[in-house]
C-alpha positions in Angstrom: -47.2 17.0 77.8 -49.2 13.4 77.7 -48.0 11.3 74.9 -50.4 10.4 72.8 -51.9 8.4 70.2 -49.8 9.6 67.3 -52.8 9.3 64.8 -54.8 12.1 66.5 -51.5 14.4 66.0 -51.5 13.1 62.3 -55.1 14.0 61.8 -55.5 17.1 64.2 -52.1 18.7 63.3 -51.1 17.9 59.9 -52.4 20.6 58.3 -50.7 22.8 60.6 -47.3 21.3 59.9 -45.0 24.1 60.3 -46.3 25.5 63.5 -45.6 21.0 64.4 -42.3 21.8 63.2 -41.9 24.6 65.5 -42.9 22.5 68.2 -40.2 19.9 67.6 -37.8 22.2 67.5 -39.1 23.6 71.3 -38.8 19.9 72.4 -35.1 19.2 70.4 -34.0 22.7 72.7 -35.8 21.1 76.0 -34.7 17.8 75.9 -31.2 19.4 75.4 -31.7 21.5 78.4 -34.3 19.1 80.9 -33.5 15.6 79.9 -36.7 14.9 80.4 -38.7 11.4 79.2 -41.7 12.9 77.5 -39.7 14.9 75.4 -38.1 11.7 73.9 -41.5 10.7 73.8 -42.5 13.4 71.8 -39.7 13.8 69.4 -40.7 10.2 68.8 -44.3 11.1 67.9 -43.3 13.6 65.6 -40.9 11.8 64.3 -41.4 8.1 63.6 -45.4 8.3 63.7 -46.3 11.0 61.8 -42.6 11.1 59.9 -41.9 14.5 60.0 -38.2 15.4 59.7 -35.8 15.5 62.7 -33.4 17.3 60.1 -35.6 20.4 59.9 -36.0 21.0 63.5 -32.4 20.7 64.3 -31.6 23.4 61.3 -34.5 25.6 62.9 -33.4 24.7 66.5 -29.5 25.8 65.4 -31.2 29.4 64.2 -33.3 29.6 67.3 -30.6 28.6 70.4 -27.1 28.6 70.3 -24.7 25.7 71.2 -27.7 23.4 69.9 -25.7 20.4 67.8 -27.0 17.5 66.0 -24.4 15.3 68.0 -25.6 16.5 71.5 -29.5 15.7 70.6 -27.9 11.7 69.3 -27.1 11.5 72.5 -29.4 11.7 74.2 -31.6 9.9 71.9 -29.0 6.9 71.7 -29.0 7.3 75.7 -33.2 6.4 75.9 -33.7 3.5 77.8 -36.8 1.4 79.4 -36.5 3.5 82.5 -37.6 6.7 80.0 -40.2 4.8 78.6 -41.6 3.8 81.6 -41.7 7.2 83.1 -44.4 8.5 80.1 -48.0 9.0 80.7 -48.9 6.8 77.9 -52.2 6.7 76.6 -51.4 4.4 73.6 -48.1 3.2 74.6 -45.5 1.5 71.8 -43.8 -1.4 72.4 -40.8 -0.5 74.6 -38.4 -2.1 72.2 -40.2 0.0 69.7 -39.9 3.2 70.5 -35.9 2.3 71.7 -35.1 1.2 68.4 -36.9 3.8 66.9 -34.7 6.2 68.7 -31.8 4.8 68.3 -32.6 4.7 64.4 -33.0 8.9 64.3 -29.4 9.3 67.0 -27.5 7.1 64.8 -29.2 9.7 61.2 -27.7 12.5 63.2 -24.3 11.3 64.1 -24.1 10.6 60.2 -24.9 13.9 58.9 
């Protein structure tokens, strides 16, 4: 998937916020399993644009695959670097430091929990 603008999710998706949520918990399970940079990208869309909750996806995630932690997805959040940002397809790209710290912010909410 393309990042992009987190608006047009906003707008296009919002009303379908549970199938979104089921989505997020897809990416939580493939970012697990790929590593992959868009899927940072993504949770970070869904996330910290159009602030829906990392909490629920992980609970749903935990129902849907086993061995899927909280801890394990802070990781790999807390792991994002500038390297990752760079490798999105950005339409309307964030500041790098941005979306880092933005990341950062929801690995550091799941180490708490």
């Amino acid at each position: 998937m393309i990042a992009v603008d987190p608006g047009f999710y906003f707008e296009t998706l919002y009303p379908f916020q549970d199938r979104v949520l089921q989505v997020i918990i897809d990416l939580d399970i493939g970012l697990i399993d790929r590593e992959e940079p868009k899927d940072l990208a993504d949770i970070w869309g869904f996330c910290c644009q159009m602030e829906l909750s990392l909490l629920d996806a992980i609970t749903g995630a935990q129902g849907k695959a086993a061995g899927i932690f909280p801890v394990d997805l802070a990781r790999l959040l807390l792991s994002a670097t500038s390297a990752d940002w760079e490798a999105v397809r950005w339409i309307a790209p964030p500041p790098v430091a941005q979306l880092l710290s933005d990341l950062q912010y929801l690995g550091e909410m799941l180490i708490l929990l």
